[in-house]
C-alpha positions as CSV (number, residue, x, y, z in Angstrom):
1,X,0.0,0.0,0.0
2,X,1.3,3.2,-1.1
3,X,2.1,5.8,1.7
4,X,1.8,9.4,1.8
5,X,5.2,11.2,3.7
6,X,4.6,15.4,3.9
7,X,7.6,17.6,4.4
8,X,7.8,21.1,5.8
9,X,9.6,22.5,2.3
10,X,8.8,26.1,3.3
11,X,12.5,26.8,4.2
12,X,13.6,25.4,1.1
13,X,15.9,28.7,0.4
14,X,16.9,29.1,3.8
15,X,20.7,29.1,4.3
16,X,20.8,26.2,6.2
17,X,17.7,24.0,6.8
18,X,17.4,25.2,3.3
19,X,20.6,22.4,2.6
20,X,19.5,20.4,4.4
21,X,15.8,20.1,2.6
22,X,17.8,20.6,-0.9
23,X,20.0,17.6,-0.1
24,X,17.0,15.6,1.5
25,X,14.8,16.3,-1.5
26,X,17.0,15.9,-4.3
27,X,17.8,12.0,-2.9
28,X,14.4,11.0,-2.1
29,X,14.7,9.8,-5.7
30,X,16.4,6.4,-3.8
31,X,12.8,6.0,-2.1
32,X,11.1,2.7,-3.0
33,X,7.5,3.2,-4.9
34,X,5.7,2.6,-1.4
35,X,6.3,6.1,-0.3
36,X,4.9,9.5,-2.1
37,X,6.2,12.8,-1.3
38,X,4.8,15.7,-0.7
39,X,6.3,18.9,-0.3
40,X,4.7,21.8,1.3
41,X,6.3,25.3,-0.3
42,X,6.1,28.8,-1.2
43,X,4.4,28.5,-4.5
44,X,7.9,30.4,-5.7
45,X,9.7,27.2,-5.2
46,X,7.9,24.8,-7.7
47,X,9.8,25.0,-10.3
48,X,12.7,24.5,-8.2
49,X,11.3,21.5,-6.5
50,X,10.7,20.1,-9.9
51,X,14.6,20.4,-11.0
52,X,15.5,18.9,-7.3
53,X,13.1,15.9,-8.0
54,X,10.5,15.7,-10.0
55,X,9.2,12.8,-8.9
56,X,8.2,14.8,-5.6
57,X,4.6,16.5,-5.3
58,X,4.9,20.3,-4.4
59,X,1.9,21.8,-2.7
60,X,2.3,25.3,-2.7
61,X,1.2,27.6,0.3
62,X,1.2,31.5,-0.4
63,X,2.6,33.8,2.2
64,X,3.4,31.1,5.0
65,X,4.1,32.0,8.7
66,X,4.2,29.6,11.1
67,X,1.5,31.6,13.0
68,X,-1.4,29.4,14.8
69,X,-3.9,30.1,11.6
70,X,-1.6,28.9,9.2
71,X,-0.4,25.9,11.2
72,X,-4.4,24.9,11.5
73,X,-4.5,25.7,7.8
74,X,-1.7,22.9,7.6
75,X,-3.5,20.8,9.4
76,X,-6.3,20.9,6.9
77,X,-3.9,20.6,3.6
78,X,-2.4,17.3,5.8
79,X,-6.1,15.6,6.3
80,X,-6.8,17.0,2.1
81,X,-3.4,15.4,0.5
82,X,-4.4,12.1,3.1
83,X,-0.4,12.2,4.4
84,X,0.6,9.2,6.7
85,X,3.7,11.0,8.4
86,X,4.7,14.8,8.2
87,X,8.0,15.5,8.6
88,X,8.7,18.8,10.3
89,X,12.1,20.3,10.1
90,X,11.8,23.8,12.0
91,X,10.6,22.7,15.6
92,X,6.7,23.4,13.4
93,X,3.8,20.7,14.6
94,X,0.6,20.9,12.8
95,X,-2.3,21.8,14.8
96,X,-5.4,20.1,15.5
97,X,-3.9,16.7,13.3
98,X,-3.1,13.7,15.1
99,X,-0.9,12.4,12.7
100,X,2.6,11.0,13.2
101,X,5.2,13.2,13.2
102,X,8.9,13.2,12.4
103,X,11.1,15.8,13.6
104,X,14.7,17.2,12.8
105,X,16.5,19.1,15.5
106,X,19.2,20.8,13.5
107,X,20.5,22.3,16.7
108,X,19.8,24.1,20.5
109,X,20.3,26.9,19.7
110,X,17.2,28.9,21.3
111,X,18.6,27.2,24.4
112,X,22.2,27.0,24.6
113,X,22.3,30.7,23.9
114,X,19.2,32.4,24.3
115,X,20.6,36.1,23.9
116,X,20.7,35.0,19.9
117,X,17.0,36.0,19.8
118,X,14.7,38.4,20.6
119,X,12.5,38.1,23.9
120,X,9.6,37.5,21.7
121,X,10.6,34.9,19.8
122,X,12.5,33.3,22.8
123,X,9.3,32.8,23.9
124,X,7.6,31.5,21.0
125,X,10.7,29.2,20.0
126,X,10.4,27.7,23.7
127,X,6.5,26.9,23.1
128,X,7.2,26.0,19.8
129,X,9.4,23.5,20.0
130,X,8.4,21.9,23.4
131,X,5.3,21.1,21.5
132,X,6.4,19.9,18.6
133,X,9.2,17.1,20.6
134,X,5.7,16.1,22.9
135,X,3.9,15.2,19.4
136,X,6.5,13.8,17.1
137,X,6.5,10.1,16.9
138,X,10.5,10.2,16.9
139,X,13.3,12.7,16.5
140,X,16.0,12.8,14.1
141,X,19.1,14.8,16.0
142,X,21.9,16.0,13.1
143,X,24.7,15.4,15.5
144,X,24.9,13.1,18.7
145,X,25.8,16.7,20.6
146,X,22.7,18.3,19.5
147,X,21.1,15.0,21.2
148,X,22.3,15.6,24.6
149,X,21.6,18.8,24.1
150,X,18.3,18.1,23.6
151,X,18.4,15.7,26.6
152,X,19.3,18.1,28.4
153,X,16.7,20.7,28.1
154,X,13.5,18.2,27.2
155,X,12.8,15.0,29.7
156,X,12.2,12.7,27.2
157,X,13.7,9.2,26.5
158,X,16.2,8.7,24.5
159,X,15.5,6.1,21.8
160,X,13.1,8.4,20.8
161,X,16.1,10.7,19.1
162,X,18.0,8.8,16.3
163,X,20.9,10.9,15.1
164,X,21.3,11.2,11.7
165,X,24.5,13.2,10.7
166,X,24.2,15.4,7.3
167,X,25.9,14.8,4.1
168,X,28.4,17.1,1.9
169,X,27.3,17.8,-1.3
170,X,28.9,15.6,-3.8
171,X,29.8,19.2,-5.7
172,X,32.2,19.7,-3.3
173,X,34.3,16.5,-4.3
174,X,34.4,17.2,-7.5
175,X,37.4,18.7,-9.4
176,X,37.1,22.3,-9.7
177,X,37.6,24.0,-13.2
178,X,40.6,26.1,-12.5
179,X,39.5,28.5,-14.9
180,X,36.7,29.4,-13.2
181,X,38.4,29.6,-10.1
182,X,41.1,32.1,-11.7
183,X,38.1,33.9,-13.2
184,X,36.3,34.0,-9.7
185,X,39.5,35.4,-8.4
186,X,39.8,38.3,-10.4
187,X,36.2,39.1,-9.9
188,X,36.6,39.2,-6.1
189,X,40.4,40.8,-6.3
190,X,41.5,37.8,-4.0
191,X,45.5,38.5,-5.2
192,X,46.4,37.5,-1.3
193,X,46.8,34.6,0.6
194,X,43.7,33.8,3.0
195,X,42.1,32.5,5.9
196,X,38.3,31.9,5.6
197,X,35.1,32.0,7.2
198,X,31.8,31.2,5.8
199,X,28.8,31.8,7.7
200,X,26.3,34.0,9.2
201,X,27.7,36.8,11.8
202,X,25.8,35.9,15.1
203,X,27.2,36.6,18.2
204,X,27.3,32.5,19.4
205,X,30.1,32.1,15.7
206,X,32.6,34.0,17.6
207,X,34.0,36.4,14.7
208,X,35.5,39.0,16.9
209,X,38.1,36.3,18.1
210,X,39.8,36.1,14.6
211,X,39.7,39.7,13.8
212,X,41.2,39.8,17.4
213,X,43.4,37.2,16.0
214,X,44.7,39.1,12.9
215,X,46.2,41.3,15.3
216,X,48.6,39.2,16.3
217,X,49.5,38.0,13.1
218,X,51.5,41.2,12.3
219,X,55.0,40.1,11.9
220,X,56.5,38.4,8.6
221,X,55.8,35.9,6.8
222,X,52.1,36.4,8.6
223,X,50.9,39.8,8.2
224,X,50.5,38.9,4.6
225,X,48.0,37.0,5.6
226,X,44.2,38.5,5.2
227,X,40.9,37.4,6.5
228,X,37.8,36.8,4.7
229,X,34.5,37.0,6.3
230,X,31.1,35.4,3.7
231,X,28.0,35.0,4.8
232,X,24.9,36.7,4.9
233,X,23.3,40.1,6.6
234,X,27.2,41.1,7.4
235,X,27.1,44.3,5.7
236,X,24.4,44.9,8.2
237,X,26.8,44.7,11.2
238,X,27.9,47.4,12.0
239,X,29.6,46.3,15.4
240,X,31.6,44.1,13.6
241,X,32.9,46.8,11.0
242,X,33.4,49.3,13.7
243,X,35.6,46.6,15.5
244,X,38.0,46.4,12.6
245,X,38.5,49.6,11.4
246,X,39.0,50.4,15.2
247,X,41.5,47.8,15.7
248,X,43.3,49.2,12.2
249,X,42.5,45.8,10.0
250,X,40.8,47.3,7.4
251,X,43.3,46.0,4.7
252,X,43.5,43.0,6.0
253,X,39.7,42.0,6.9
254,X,37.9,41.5,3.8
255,X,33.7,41.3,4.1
256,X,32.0,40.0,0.6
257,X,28.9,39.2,1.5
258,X,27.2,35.8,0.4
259,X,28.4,33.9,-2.0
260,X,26.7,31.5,-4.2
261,X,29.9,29.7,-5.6
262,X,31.8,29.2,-2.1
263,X,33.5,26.5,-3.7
264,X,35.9,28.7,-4.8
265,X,36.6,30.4,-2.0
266,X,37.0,27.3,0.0
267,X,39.7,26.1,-2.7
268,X,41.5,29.7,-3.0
269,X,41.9,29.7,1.4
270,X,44.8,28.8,2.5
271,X,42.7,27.8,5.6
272,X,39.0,27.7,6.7
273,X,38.5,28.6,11.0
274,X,35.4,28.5,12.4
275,X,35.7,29.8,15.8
276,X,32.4,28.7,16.7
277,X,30.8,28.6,20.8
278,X,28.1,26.0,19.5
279,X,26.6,24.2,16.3
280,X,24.6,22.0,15.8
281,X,26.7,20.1,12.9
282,X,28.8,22.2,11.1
283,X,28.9,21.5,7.7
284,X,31.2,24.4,6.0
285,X,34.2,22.9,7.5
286,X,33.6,19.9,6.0
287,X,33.1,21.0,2.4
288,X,36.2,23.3,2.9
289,X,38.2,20.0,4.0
290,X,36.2,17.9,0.9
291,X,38.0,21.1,-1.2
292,X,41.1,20.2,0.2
293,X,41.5,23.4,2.3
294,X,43.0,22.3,5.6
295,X,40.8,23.3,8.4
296,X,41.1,25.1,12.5
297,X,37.6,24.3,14.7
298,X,36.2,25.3,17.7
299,X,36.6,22.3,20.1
300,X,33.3,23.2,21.5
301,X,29.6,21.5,21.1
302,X,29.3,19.4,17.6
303,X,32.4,20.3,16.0
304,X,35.2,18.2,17.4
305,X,32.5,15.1,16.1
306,X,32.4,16.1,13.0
307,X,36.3,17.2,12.2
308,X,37.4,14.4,14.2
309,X,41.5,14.6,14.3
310,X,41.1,15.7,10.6
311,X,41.2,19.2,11.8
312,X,43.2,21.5,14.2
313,X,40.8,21.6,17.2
314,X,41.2,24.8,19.5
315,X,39.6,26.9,23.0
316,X,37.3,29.3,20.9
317,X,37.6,31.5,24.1
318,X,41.8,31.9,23.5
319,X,42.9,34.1,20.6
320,X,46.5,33.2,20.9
321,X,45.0,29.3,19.9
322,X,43.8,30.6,17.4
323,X,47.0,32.2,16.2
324,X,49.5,29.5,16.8
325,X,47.0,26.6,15.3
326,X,47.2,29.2,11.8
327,X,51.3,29.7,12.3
328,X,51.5,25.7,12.5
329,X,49.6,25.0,8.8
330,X,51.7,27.6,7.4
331,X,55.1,26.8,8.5
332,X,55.2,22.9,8.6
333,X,54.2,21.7,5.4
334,X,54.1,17.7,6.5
335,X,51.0,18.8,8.8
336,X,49.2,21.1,6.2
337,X,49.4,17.8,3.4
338,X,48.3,15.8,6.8
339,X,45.4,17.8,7.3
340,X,44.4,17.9,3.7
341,X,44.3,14.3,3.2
342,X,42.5,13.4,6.3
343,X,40.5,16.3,5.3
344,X,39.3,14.4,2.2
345,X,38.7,11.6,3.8
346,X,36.8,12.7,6.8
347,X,34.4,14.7,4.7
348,X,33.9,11.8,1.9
349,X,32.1,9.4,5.6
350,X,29.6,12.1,5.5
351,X,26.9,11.6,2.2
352,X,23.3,12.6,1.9
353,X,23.0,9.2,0.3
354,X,23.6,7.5,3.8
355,X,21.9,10.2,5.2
356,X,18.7,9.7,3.3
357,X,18.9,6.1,3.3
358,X,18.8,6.4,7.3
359,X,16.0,8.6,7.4
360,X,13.4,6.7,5.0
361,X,14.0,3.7,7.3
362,X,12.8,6.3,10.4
363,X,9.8,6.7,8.1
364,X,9.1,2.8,7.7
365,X,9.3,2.7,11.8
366,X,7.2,5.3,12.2
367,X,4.4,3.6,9.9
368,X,4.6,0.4,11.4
């Protein structure tokens, strides 16, 4: 008997739940013809679903809020499209459906730091997702850190989280077109060498510690090193620009904004940091070691389970860590080519494939 599986799609651009559902999506293709799909979106996103997987059934929703309305509204589409199991991916329970649910915990966030949000939506995100773990039928935690974290604030028993680790984008294994990286080059001005981060500008990622860290870095062969800072909304921070130019760094901090193609820039760094206080997976450092880029972490919260010892691990709390982990990759060659080939091969354990292939057996338990 053919089953019906809906999926909260409406983040589908997002940064990252938006990889996540991209990822998800586009391998559902694996699924035996048991299951149907269907995907509830922005009705922008159809076409797009289509070229993900086509075999998937969009059901477009204009002008989507997780308010109480829409969520009844939800409910209704859920009982109209007969689904079986809805998979939620953004702590978002239908209301008014008893239906099983499957839910993704991408991270803790709300919790682990709550001064990364506003008082009101503190308090929302609290109710929110305390309702959504009492109703889903099991829980799908991308990292076995964000499952004790989630232990930790939720009494609830534990074989009712399964962790599921993400994948890396098989683009990122690929070999890169040189020309377009030389092209991409230019078009940036990137004549320097480079340490990167890619990410959003949050106060929990911790940039201030490797601007702070550039400062040290003043003395030959280093101070020709530069920083790059991608990511979204950081043209908006204004803290973070004052903090440079304050600290003198302005030739030597580069913001550019998001990037679609951060493939090059991964392969152009001569390292990738993420100073990170928490995440809930932390997947940029593994494409930038899939790249071949070698790679300095935060040893805090998820990340020192995903690097494993295929990346420098250091106190995201101590600048001068920072500092002597990026003197080390530069000076002794016999640990950068280290680094880069466990890079590699940490990054190639982690595919959506598997990843997939672990969640459609959640759905089959869940259905039983």
């Amino acid at each position: 008997m053919i089953k019906n599986i809906g999926i909260d799609g409406f983040r589908l651009r997002d940064y990252g739940i938006g990889t996540y559902l991209q990822n998800t999506i586009s391998h559902l293709k694996d699924a035996d013809d048991n299951l149907r799909f269907f995907i509830f979106c922005n009705p922008a996103d159809v076409d797009f679903l289509d070229e993900l997987n086509p075999g998937v059934i969009p059901v477009p929703r204009a002008n989507f809020q997780y308010s109480p309305y829409n969520l009844f509204s939800l409910s209704r589409n859920l009982k109209k499209y007969n689904i079986n199991v809805f998979h939620s991916v953004h702590y978002v329970a239908p209301l008014a459906h008893k239906l099983p649910i499957v839910l993704t915990l991408h991270d803790m966030l709300p919790f682990e730091f709550p001064q990364s949000i506003e008082s009101i939506s503190k308090r929302t995100a609290f109710k929110n997702v305390q309702r959504t773990i009492d109703k889903a039928s099991k829980i799908i935690a991308v990292s076995r850190s964000t499952k004790s974290d989630v232990l930790k604030h939720f009494q609830i028993d534990p074989d009712k989280i399964t962790v599921i680790h993400n994948g890396v984008d098989a683009r990122f294994f690929d070999k890169i077109d040189l020309r377009k990286t030389r092209n991409f080059r230019e078009r940036y001005q990137l004549h320097f060498p480079f340490i990167l981060y890619a990410g959003n500008v949050r106060p929990h990622k911790n940039i201030a510690r490797i601007i702070e860290c550039m400062e040290i870095l003043n003395e030959p062969p280093f101070d020709e090193l530069r920083l790059v800072i991608a990511g979204y909304d950081i043209s908006k921070n204004k803290p973070l620009r004052g903090m440079i130019s304050k600290k003198g760094l302005s030739e030597r901090v580069r913001i550019i904004g998001y990037i679609d193609k951060v493939i090059y820039l991964y392969k152009l760094a001569s390292i990738f940091i993420n100073p990170s206080l928490y995440e809930g997976f932390g997947v940029s450092a593994l494409e930038a070691m899939a790249v071949g880029t070698p790679a300095i972490v935060s040893n805090k919260s998820a990340l020192p389970e995903i690097v494993g010892d295929a990346a420098l691990l250091v106190d995201p709390y101590n600048t001068n860590e920072f500092a002597d982990a990026i003197k080390k990759i530069m000076k002794e060659k016999k640990l950068r080519n280290s680094l880069i080939k466990k890079g590699k091969e940490r990054a190639a354990e982690f595919t959506w494939q598997d990843s997939v292939a672990k969640l459609l057996q959640v759905y089959y338990d869940v259905l039983k």
